[in-house]
C-alpha positions as CSV (number, residue, x, y, z in Angstrom):
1,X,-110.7,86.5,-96.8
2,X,-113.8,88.5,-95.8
3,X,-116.9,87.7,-97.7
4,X,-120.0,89.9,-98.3
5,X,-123.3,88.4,-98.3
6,X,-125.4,88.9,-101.7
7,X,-127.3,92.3,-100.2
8,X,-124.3,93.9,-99.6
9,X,-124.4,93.8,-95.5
10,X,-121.0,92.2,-94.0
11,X,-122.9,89.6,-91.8
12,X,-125.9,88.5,-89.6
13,X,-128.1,87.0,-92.2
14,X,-129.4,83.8,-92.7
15,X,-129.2,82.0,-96.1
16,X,-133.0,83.5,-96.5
17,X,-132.7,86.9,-95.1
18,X,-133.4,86.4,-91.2
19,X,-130.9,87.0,-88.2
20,X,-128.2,84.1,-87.6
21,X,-128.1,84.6,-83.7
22,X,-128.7,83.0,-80.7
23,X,-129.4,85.8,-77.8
24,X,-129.1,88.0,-79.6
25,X,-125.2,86.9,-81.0
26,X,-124.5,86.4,-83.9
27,X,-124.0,83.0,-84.6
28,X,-121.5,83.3,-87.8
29,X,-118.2,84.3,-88.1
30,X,-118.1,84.0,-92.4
31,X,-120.0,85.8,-94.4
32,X,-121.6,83.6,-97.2
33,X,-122.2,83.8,-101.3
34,X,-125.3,82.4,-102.3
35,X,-124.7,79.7,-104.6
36,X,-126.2,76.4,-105.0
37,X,-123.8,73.2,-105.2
38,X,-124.9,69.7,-104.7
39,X,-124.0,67.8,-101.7
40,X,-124.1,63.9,-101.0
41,X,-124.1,62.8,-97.5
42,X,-125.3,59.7,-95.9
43,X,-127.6,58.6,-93.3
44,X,-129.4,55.5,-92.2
45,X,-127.7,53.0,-94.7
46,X,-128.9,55.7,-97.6
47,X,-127.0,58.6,-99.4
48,X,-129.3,61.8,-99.3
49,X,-128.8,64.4,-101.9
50,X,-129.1,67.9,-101.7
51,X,-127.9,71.5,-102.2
52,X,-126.9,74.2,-100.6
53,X,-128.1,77.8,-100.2
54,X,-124.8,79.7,-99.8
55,X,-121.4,78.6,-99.0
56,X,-118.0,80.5,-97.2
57,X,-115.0,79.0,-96.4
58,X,-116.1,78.5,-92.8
59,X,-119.1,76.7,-93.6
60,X,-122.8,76.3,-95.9
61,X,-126.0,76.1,-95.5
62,X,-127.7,72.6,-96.8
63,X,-131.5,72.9,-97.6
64,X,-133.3,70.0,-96.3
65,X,-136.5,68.8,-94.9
66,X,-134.4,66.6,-92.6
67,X,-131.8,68.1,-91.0
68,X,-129.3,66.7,-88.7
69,X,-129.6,67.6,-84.6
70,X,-127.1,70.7,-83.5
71,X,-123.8,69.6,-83.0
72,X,-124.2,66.7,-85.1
73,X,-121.0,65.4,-87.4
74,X,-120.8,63.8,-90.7
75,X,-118.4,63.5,-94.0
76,X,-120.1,64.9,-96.7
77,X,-118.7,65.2,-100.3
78,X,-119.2,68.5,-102.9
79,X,-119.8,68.1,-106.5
80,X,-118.7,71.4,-107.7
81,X,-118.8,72.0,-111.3
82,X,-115.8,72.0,-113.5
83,X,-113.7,69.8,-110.7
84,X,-112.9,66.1,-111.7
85,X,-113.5,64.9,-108.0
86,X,-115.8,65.0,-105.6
87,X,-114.8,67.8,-102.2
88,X,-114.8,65.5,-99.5
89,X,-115.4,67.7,-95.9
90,X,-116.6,67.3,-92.4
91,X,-118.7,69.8,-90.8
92,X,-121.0,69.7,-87.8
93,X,-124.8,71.2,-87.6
94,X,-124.0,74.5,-85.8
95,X,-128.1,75.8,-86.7
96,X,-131.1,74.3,-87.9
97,X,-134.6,75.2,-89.4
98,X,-136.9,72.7,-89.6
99,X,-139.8,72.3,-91.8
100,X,-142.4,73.0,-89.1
101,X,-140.9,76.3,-88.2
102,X,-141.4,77.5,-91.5
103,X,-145.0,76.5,-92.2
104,X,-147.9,79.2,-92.8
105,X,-145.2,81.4,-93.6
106,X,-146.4,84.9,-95.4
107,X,-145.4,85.2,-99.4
108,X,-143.0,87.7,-97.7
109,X,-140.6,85.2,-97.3
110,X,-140.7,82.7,-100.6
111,X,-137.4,81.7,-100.2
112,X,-137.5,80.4,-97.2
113,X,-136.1,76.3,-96.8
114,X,-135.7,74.3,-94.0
115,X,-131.9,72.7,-93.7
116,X,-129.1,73.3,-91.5
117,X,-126.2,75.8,-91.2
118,X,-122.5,73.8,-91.3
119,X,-119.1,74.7,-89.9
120,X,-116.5,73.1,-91.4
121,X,-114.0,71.1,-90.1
122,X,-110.3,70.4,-91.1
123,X,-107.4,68.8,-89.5
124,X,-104.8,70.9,-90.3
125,X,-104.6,74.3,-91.8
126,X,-103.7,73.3,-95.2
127,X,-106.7,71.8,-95.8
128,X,-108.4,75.0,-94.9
129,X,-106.7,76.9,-97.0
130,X,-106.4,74.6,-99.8
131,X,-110.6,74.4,-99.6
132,X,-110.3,78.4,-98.6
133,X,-108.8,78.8,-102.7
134,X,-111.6,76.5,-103.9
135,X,-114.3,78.7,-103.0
136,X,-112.5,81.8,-103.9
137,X,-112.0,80.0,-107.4
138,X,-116.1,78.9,-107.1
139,X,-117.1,82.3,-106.3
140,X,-114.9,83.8,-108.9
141,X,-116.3,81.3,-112.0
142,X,-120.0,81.9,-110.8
143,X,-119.7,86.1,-110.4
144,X,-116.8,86.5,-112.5
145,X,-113.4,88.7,-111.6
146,X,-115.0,92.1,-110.7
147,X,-117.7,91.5,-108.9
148,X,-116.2,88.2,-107.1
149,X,-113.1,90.8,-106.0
150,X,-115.7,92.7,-104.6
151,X,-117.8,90.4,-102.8
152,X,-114.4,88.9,-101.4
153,X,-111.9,91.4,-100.4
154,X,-114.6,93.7,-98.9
């Protein structure tokens, strides 16, 4: 499955429009939809909620003011609309931004949020493509067939 980010380029972009790379690499290997599904995780004896930015079946971006340290794991569960059950994943940080980076920002980047960028993680291949059919169905539901074709067989 190949997935086209919302402007149309086939990858390199952050969930708010700047370059995912490290050196000059680029630091993704999924292109993402933007779409906004909540996510419950916990940390320090608490369950935070919050949402994400854009999703693939490789990983997501959560918007946060905390994020997690790089190469940090945690469980985390998906509450995506029109399934009876909570998605229960694990992913590690790969990326973060955090709040002070973005501060005194111009209006020329409104959207901007502080989080972190997620790869996930599965045991076995089944699982990936079991969560790899979810999205497509996600993706499909929130574009609908013609465009969703588009964005994911491009």
């Amino acid at each position: 499955m190949t997935m086209q980010t919302a402007s149309g380029t086939d990858a390199g972009t952050t969930a708010y429009g700047g370059e995912a790379s490290v050196e000059g690499r680029n630091r993704r290997t999924e292109d993402r939809v933007p779409m906004s599904i909540r996510v419950r995780y916990p940390r320090r004896n608490a369950f935070f909620f919050e949402y994400t930015r854009n999703i693939s079946h490789g990983g997501m971006f959560i918007a946060t003011q905390q994020p997690f340290a790089i190469g940090t794991r945690f469980r985390f569960d998906l509450e995506v609309p029109g399934e009876d059950r909570l998605i229960s994943l694990m992913g590690e940080v790969r990326w973060t931004v955090e709040p002070r980076q973005i501060e005194g920002m111009s209006a020329s980047a409104p959207d901007v949020d502080a989080g972190m960028g997620i790869q996930f993680l599965f045991d076995e291949d089944s699982d990936r493509d079991a969560f790899d059919g979810r999205v497509r169905k996600m993706v499909e539901e929130a574009f609908g067939p013609k465009i969703s074709q588009e964005i994911l067989e491009a």
